[in-house]
C-alpha positions as CSV (number, residue, x, y, z in Angstrom):
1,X,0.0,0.0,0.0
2,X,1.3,3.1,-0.9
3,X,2.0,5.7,1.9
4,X,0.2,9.8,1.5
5,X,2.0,12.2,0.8
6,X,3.4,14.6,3.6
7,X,4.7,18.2,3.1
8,X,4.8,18.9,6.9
9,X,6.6,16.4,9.5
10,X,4.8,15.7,12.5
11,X,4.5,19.3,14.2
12,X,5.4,19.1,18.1
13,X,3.2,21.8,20.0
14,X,5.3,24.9,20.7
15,X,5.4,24.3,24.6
16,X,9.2,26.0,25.0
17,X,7.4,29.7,22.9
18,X,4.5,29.1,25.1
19,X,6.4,28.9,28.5
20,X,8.9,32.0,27.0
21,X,6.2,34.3,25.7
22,X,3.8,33.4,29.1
23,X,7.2,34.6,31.7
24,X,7.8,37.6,28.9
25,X,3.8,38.5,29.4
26,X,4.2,38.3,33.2
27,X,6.8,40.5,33.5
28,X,5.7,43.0,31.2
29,X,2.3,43.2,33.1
30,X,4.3,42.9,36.7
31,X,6.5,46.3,35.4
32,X,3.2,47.8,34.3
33,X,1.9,47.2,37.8
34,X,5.1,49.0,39.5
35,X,5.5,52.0,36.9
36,X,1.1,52.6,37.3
37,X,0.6,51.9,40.8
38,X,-3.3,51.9,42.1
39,X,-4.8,52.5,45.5
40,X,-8.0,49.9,44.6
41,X,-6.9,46.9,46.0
42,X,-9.3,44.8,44.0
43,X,-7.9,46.2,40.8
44,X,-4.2,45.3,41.8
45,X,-5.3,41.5,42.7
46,X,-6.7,41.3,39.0
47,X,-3.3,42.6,37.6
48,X,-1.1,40.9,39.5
49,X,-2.8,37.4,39.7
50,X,-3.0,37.0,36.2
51,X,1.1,38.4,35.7
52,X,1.9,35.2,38.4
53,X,-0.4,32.6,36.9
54,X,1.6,33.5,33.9
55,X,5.1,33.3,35.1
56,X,4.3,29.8,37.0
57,X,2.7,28.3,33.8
58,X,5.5,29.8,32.2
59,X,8.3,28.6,34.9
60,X,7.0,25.2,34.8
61,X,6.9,24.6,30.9
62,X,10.5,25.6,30.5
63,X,11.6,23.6,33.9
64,X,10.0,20.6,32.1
65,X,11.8,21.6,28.9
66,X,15.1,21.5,30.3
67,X,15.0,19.1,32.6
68,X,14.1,16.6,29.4
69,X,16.0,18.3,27.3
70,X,14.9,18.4,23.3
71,X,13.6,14.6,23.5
72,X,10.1,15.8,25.2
């Protein structure tokens, strides 16, 4: 039986971009945060929860990525 043709390898999801771009979005909101401080403290819990569920998702994508190295 003959195999189909493929153009495209088999795509691997982009987890090490994901992890990188998630710790670059963190900080960027984190340095927002310090440079525009606010005295509501219900609007500084939505900014800064977001900025560190992105640097854990972040942190723990790219731990993963070098603790397995290229092979995961």
């Amino acid at each position: 039986m003959k195999q189909p043709v493929r153009f495209v390898p088999a795509m691997r999801f982009p987890f090490t971009f994901m992890g990188i771009l998630s710790i670059a979005l963190g900080v960027w909101i984190g340095t927002y945060v310090l440079l525009h401080p606010t005295r509501d403290p219900i609007v500084l819990a939505l900014e800064i929860l977001p900025a560190g569920a992105l640097l854990l998702f972040g942190g723990s994508l790219l731990y993963r990525r070098l603790r397995a190295g290229s092979s995961a």
